[in-house]
C-alpha positions as MATLAB code, in Angstrom:
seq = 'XXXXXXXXXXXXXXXXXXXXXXXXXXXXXXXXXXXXXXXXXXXXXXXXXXXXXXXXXXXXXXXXXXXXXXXXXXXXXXXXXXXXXXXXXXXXXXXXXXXXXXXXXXXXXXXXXXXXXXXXXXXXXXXXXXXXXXXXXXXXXXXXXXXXXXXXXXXXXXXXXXXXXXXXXXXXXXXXXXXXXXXXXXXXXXXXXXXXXX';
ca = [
       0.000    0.000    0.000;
       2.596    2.583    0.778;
       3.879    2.109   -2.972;
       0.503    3.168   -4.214;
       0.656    6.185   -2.093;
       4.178    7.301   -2.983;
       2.891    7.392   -6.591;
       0.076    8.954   -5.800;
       2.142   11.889   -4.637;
       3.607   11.982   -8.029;
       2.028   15.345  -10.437;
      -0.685   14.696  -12.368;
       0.374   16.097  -15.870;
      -0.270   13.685  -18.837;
      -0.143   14.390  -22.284;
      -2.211   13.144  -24.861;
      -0.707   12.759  -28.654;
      -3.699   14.104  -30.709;
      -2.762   11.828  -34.162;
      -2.593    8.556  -32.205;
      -4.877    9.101  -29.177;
      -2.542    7.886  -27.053;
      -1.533    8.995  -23.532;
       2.238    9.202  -22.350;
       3.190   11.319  -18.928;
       5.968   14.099  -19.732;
       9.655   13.043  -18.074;
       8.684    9.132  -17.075;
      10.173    6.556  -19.020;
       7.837    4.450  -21.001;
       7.025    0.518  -19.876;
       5.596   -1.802  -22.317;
       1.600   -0.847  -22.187;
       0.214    1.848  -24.431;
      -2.983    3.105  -23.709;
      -5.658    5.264  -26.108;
      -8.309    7.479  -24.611;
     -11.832    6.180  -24.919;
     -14.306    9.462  -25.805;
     -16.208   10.908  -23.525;
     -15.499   12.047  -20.371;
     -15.366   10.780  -16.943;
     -14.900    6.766  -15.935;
     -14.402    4.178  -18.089;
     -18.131    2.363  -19.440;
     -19.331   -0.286  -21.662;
     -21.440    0.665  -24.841;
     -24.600    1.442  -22.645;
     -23.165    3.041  -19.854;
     -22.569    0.736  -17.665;
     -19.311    0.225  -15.341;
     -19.717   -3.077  -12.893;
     -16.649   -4.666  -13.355;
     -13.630   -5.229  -11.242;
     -12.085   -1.910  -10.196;
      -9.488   -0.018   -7.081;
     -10.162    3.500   -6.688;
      -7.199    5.514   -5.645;
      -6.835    9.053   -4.224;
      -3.773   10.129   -6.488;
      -3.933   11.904  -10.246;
      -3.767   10.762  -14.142;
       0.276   10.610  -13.830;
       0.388    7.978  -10.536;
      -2.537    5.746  -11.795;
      -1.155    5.413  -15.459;
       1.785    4.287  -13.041;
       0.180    1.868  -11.062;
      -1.664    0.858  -14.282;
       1.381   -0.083  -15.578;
       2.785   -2.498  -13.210;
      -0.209   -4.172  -12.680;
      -0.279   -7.237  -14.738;
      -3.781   -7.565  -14.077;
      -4.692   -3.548  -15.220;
      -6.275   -2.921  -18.387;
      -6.990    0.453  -17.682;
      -7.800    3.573  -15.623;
      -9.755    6.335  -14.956;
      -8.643    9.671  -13.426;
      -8.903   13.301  -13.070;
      -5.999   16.194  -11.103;
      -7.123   13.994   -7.788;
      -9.023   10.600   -7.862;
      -8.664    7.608  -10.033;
      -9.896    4.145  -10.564;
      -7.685    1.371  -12.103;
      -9.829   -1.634  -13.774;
      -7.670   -4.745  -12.260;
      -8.123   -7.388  -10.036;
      -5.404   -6.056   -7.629;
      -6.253   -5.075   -4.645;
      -9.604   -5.090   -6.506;
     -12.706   -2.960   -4.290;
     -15.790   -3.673   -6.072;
     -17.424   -5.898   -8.593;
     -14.274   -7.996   -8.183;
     -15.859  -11.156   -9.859;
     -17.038   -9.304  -13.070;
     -13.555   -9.822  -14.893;
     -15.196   -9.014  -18.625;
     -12.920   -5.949  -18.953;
      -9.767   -7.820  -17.449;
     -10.336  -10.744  -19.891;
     -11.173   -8.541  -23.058;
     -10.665   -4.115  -22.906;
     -12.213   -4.032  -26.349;
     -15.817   -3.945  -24.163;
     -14.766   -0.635  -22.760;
     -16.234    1.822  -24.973;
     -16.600    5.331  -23.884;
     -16.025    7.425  -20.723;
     -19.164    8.758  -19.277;
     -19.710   10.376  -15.427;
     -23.018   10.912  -13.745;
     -24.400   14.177  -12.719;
     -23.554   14.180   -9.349;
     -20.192   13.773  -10.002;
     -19.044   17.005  -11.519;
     -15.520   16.304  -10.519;
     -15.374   13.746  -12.708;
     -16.744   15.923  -15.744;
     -13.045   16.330  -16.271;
     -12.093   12.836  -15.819;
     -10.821   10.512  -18.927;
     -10.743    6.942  -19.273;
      -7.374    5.653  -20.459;
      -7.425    1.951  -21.978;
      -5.048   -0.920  -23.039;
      -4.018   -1.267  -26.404;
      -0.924   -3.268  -26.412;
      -2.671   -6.841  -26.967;
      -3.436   -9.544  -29.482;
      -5.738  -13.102  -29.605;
      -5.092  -16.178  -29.794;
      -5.388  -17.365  -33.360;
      -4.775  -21.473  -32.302;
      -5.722  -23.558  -29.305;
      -3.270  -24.088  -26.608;
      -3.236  -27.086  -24.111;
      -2.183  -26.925  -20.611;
       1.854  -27.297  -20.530;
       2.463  -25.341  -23.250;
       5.433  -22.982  -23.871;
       4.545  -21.385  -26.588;
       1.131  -19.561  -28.196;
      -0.273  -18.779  -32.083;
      -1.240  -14.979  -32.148;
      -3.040  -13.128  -34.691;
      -0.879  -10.362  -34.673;
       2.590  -10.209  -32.466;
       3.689   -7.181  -33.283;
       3.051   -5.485  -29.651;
       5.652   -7.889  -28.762;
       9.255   -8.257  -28.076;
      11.530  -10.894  -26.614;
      11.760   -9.736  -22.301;
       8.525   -8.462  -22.436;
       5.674  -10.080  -20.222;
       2.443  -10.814  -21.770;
      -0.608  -12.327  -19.520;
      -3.295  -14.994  -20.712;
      -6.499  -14.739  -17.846;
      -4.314  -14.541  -14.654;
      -0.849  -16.413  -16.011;
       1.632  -13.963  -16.455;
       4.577  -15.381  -18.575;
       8.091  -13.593  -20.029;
       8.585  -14.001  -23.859;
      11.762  -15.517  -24.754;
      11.304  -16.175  -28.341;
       9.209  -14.945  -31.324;
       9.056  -16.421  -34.551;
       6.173  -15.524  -37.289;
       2.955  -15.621  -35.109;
       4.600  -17.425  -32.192;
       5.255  -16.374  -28.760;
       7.269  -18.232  -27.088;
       7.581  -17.972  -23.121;
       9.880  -19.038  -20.082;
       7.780  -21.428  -18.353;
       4.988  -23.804  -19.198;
       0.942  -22.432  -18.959;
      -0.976  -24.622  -16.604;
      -4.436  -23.234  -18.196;
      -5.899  -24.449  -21.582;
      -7.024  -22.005  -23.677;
      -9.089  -21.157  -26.551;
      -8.492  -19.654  -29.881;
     -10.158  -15.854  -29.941;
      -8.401  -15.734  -25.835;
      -6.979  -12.468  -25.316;
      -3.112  -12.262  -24.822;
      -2.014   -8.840  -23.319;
       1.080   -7.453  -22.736;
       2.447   -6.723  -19.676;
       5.370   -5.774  -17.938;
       7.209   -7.546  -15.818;
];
């Protein structure tokens, strides 16, 4: 806990690259997850509005949760505005922590929205994962290795996480990741792979 609250004193300044949409703080070096800015403003939603899913809520700014974000294997994104934020993980997880829809799949989060009671958050963004692939084959329990559909998000010593098995990627070849260490899940073709880091 007192490594979330050190970041949280960090400033809040983030800067947004208008041609990709994606966020990177000023003067931190970047980690391995990129993140684009869903529209709309306030916390991060599904299509209809919606947030229930697994979720922390911090007291710091945009800068220390894109932090936290990224050393969270289990983060797939985060809210924020200059002083509150909410990362969608499993970590330390606060509510709705057995709705894992976003943590298995961040292509469900759609838009940012914020209610009116909340002005606060009328200047909030929601900030999601992009760096991730699928599965394009099957892969059995024991495995070291996994077909993706498209591996270029990856690089050999980066993590990447399948559900809740984090893994380090010692080998690529064509649409192959190869990791350290054998998966003790089964998994299906279409499974999200993210990346992660480690």
């Amino acid at each position: 806990m007192l490594r979330w609250l050190q970041l949280g004193l960090l400033c809040s300044y983030l800067r947004v690259d208008s041609a990709t949409k994606s966020i990177s703080p000023a003067s931190i070096p970047q980690t391995s997850k990129k993140f684009v800015v869903r529209p709309g403003t306030g916390w991060c939603a599904y299509s209809d509005g919606k947030e229930g899913t697994a979720r922390s809520t911090f007291q710091i700014g945009c800068w220390g949760a894109q932090n936290l974000c990224e050393s969270d294997p289990m983060c797939v994104a985060f809210a924020c505005h200059s002083s509150a934020s909410v990362l969608y993980t499993t970590t330390e997880c606060k509510r709705d922590c057995s709705a894992l829809d976003w943590v298995n799949n961040p292509k469900l989060i759609a838009k940012a929205v914020v209610g009116a009671a909340n002005t606060r958050w009328s200047r909030g963004g929601c900030y999601v994962q992009s760096a991730y692939t699928e599965m394009s084959e099957e892969s059995n329990a024991g495995s070291t290795s996994l077909e993706v559909t498209d591996p270029s998000a990856f690089e050999v010593g980066d993590g990447l996480r399948v559900f809740a098995e984090v893994k380090a990627i010692i080998e690529i070849s064509n649409r192959t990741l190869g990791v350290a260490t054998p998966f003790s899940g089964s998994y299906r073709a279409g499974t999200k792979v993210m990346k992660v880091s480690l």
